[in-house]
C-alpha positions as CSV (number, residue, x, y, z in Angstrom):
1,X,65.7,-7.5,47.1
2,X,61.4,-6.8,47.7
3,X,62.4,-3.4,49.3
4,X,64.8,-1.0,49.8
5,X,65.8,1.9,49.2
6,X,67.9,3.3,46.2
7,X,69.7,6.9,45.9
8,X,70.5,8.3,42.7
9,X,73.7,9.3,43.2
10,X,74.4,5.6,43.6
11,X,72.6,4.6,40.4
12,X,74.0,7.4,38.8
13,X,77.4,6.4,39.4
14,X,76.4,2.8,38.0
15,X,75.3,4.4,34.6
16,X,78.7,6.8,34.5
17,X,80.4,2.9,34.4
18,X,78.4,1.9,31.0
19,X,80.3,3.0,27.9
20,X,78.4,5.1,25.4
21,X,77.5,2.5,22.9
22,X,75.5,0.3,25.6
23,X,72.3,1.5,26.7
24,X,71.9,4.0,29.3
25,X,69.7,2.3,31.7
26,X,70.1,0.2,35.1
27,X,67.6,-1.4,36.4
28,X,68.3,-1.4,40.6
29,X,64.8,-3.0,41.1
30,X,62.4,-4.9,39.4
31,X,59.2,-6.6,41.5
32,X,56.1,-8.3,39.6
33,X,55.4,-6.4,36.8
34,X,56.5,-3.2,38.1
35,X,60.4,-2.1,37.5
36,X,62.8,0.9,38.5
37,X,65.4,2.0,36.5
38,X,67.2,5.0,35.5
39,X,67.7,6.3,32.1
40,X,70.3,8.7,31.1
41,X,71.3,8.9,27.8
42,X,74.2,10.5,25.7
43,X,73.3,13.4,23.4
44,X,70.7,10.7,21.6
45,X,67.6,9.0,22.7
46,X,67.5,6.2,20.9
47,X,64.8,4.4,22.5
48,X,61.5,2.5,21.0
49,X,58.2,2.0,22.5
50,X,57.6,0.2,25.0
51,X,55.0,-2.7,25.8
52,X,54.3,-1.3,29.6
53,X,53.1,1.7,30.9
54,X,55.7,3.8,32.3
55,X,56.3,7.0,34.0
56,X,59.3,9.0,33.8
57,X,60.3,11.4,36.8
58,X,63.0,13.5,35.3
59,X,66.6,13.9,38.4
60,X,67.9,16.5,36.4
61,X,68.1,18.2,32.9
62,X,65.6,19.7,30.7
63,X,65.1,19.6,27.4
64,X,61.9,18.9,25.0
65,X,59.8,16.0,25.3
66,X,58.3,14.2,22.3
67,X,55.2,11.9,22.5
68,X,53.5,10.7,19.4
69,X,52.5,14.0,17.2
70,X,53.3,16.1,20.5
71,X,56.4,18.3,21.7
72,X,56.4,19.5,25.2
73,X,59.4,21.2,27.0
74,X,60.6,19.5,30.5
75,X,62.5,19.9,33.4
76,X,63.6,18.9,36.6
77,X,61.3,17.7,38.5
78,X,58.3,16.8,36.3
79,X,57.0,13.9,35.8
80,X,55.9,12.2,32.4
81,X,53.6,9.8,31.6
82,X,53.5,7.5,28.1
83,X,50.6,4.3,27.5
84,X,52.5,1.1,26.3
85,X,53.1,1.5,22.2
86,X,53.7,5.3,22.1
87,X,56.4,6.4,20.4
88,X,58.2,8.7,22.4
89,X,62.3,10.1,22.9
90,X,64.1,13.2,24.3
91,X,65.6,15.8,22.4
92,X,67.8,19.2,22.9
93,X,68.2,17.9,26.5
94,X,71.7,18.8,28.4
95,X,73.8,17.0,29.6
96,X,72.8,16.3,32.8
97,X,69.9,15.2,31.9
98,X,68.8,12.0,34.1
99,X,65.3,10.2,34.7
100,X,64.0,7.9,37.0
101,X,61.7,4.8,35.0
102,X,59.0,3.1,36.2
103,X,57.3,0.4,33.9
104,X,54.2,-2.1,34.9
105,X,51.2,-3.7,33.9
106,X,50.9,-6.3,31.3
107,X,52.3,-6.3,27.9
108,X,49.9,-3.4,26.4
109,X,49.5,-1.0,29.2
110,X,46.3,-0.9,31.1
111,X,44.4,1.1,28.7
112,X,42.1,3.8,30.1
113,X,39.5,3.8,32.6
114,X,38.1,7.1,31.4
């Protein structure tokens, strides 16, 4: 599909289907480069860098936010950015806790323009 449009409670209900030792992401859409997913995981980030840029756009849930030598609290509603290569996970966050993903660019991020 190039377009569409997706609804969380529907890609929500896709993740609830993945058992707790699979990763907690689907991906509904994926064009070029650029991908959607949602990420939602289980009482443990266990994620690694990535080699994209990506924003996170947090559904629900709060909790803190760690990227490289930084914590930062978060909540519904914000949105979080991280370069490709940054180490970066969740912690403390509740249960609810639910992100949209976007990733793009090239293998390295798109560095910065200043």
């Amino acid at each position: 599909m190039k377009s569409g449009r997706w609804h969380a409670d529907d890609v929500l209900n896709q993740l609830s289907l993945i058992s707790q030792e699979d990763e907690p992401y689907v991906e509904p859409f994926r064009h070029g480069t650029m991908s959607l997913g949602m990420y939602a995981p289980y009482r443990h980030d266990p994620q690694e860098p990535h080699d994209q840029d990506e924003l996170y756009f947090v559904l629900s849930g709060s909790g803190v936010f760690v990227h490289g030598d930084e914590k930062s609290d978060f909540k519904t509603g914000d949105a979080l950015f991280v370069a490709a290569g940054v180490e970066h996970r969740f912690e403390d966050f509740t249960d609810d806790f639910a992100v949209w993903v976007v990733f793009w660019g090239t293998k390295g991020g798109e560095g910065d323009d200043g």
